[in-house]
C-alpha positions in Angstrom: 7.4 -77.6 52.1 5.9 -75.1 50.0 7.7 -74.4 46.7 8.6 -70.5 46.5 5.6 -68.1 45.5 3.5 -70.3 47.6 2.5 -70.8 51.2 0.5 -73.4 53.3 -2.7 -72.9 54.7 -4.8 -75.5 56.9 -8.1 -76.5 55.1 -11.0 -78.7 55.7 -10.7 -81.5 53.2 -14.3 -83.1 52.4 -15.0 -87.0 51.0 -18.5 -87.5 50.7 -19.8 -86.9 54.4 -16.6 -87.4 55.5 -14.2 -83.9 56.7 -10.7 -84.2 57.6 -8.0 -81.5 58.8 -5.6 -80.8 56.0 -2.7 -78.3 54.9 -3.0 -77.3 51.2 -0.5 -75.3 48.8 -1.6 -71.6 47.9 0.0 -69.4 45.1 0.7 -66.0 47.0 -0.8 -62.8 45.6 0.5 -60.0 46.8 0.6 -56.5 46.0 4.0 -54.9 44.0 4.8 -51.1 43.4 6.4 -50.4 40.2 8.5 -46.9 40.6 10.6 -45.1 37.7 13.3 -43.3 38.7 15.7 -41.0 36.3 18.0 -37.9 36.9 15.0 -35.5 37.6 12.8 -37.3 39.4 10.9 -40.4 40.1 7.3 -41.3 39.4 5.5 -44.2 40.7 3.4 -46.1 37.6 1.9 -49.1 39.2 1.1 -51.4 41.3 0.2 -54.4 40.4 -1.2 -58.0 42.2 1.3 -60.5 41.6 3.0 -64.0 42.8 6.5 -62.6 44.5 9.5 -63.9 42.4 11.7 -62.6 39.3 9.8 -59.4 40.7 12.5 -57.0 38.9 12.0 -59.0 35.6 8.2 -58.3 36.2 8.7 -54.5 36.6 11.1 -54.6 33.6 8.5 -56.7 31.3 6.0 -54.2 32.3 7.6 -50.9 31.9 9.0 -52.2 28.2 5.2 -53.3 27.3 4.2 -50.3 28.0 6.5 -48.2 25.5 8.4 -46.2 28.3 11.2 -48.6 27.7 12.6 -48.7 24.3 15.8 -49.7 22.1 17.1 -46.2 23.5 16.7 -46.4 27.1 19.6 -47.3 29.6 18.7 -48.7 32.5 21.4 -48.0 35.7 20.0 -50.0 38.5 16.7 -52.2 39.5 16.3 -52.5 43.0 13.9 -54.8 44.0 13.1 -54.4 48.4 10.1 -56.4 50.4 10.1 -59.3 48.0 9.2 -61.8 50.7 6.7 -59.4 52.3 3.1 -59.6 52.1 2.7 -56.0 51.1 5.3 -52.9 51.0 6.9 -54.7 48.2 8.2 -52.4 45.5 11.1 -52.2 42.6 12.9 -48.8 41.4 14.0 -49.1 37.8 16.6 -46.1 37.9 17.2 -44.8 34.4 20.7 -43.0 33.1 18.2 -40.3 31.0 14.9 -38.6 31.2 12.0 -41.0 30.0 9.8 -39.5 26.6 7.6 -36.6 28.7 4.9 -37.9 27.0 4.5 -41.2 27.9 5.5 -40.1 31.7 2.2 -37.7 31.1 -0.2 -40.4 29.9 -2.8 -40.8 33.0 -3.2 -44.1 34.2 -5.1 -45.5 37.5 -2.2 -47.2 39.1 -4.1 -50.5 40.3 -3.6 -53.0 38.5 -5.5 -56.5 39.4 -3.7 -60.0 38.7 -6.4 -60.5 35.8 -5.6 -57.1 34.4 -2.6 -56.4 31.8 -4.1 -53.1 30.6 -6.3 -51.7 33.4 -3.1 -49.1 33.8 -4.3 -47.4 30.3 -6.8 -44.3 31.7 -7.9 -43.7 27.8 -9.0 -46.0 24.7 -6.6 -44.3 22.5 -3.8 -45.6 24.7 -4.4 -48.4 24.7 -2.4 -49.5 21.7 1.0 -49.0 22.1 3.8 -48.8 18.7 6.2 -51.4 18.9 9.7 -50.5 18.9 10.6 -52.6 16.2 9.7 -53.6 12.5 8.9 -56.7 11.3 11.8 -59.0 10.4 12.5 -60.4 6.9 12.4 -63.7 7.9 9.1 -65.2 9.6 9.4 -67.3 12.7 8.2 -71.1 11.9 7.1 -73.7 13.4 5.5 -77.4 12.3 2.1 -78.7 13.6 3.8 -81.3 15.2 6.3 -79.1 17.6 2.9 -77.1 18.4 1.5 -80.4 19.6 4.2 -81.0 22.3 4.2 -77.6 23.7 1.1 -78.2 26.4 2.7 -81.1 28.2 6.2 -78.9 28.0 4.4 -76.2 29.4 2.8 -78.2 32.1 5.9 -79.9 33.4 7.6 -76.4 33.4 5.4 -75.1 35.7 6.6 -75.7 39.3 4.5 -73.6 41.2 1.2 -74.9 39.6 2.4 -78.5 40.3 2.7 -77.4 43.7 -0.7 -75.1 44.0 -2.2 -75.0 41.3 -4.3 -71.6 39.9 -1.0 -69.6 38.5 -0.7 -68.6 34.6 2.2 -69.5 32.9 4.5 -68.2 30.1 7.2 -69.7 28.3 9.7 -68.4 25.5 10.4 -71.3 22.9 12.8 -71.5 19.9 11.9 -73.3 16.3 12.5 -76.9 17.4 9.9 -76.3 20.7 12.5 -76.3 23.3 11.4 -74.2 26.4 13.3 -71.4 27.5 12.1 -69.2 29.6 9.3 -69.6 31.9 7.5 -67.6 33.9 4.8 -68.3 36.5 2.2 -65.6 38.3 -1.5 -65.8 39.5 -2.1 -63.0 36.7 -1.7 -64.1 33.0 0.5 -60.6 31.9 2.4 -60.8 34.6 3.8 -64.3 33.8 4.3 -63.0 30.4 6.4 -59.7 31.6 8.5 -61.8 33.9 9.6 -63.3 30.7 10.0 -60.3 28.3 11.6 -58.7 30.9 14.1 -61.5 32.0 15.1 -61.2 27.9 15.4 -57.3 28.3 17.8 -57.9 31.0 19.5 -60.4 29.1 19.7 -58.0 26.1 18.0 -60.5 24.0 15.2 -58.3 22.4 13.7 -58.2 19.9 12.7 -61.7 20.0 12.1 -62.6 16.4 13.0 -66.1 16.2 11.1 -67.5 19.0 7.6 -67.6 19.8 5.7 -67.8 23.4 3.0 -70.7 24.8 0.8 -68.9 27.7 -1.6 -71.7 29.7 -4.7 -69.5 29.8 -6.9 -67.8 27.0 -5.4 -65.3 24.4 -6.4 -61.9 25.2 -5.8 -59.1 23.9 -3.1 -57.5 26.2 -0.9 -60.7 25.7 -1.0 -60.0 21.6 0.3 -56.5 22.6 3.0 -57.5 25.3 4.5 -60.1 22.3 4.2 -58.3 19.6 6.0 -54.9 21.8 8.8 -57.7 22.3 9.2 -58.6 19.2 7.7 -62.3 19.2 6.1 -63.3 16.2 4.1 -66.4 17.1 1.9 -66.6 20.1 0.4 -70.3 21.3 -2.3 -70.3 23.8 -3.9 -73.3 25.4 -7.5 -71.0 25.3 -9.5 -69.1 23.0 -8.9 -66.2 21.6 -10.4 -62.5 21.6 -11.7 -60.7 19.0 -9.5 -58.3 19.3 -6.2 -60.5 20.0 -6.9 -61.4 16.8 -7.2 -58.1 15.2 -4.0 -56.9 16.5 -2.1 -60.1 15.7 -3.2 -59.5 12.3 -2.3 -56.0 12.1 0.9 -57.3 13.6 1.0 -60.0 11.0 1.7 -62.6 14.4 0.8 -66.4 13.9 -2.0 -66.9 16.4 -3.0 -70.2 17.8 -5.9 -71.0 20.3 -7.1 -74.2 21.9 -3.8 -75.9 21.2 -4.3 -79.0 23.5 -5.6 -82.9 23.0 -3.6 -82.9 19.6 -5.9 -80.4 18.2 -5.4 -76.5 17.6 -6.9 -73.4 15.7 -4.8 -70.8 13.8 -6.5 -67.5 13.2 -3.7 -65.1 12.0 -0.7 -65.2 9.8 -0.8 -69.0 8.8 2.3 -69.4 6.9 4.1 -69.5 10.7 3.0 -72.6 10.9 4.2 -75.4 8.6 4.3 -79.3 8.1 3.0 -82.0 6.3 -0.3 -81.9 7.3 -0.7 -78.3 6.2 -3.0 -78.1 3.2 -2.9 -74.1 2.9 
């Protein structure tokens, strides 16, 4: 049986010369509309390929990445219809106020693909997008050797990819690299706004003492989406961007790439990581 977010399909399985009939497990991509509703009207924003599942945690993560939900806002209702359906699938986050005009007048192309996090963004200057919160007093920290264990964590938190395989991954973790929080999607930002937007929900944010491992590459819109929830150290199993590591920088963020087989680069704000191997 195919776990959820995943469907079987029949394939031709090939050994040497050899072909034999076979079902396989495939992560479901799917299209998802992302509408904002408020007293005076409603206004569709996106919509975005992504694996069905925490679909209103998605749409939250999202619309707080993107700035148009903030310490301020009060949101009444998500309502979350089609989930199961291959497309017509959409969620209404229904607001108690009026959202900032501005924001609601930035243009943006509403397609969004699952490799995407800031195809949404029609200009260059909107691309970056103020954080709602300062930096704390204390920095989050971690030792090399919790950084060391959070791959294979990571891995066995992943249902879906055990199942089919080609799905991102995100995971909230505290100081002592416990997992929290994970969230799974064929497109890397949209496993991390499942996450920041299960924590929105929760009314966890900001998320200063914790820090996020991601399965892919660091890129750029991943720096943003943490550092707009607060989360001051990001872990990725790839490399970096160049300009990931600009804005974690400017964000002063502890940022890690290639952290697999016991080895791992830091390239921004290396007192967040600490131990006795550290010769800083």
């Amino acid at each position: 049986m195919a776990a959820p977010g995943s469907v079987i399909r029949p394939v031709r399985r090939y050994a040497g010369a050899a072909a034999t009939p076979a079902d396989d497990i495939i992560a479901i991509e799917a299209p998802l509309q992302i509408t904002l509703e408020w007293p005076g009207g409603s206004k569709p924003l996106a919509v975005t390929m992504r694996t069905p599942g925490a679909d209103a945690d998605l749409a939250l993560g999202f619309l707080w990445g993107e700035g148009i939900l903030h310490p301020g806002s009060t949101v009444r209702e998500v309502i979350a219809t089609g989930a199961d359906e291959s497309d017509g699938s959409e969620v209404r986050v229904v607001l108690d106020a009026d959202p900032p005009a501005a924001l609601l007048a930035q243009e943006r192309n509403t397609y969004l693909t699952s490799s995407c996090g800031i195809c949404s963004k029609a200009a260059l200057d909107a691309v970056r997008v103020r954080a709602a919160f300062g930096s704390p007093v204390q920095r989050f920290c971690i030792t090399s050797a919790v950084l060391h264990g959070l791959p294979q964590q990571l891995s066995q938190g992943q249902a879906l990819f055990a199942g089919a395989g080609s799905v991102h991954a995100a995971a909230l973790f505290d100081a002592a690299g416990k997992l929290e929080t994970v969230g799974e999607d064929v497109g890397r930002h949209n496993a991390l706004d499942k996450v920041v937007g299960a924590a929105y929900a929760a009314g966890r944010l900001p998320l200063f003492e914790r820090g996020v491992a991601v399965s892919g590459r660091a890129s750029f819109e991943l720096v943003q989406k943490a550092h707009m929830a607060g989360i001051r150290l990001l872990a990725a199993v790839g490399a970096p961007s160049s300009l990931a590591i600009e804005l974690a920088w400017e964000a002063d963020m502890t940022l890690v790439g290639f952290l697999r087989d016991g080895r791992f680069n830091v390239y921004s704000a290396p007192a967040g990581i600490i131990g006795p191997d550290w010769q800083g």
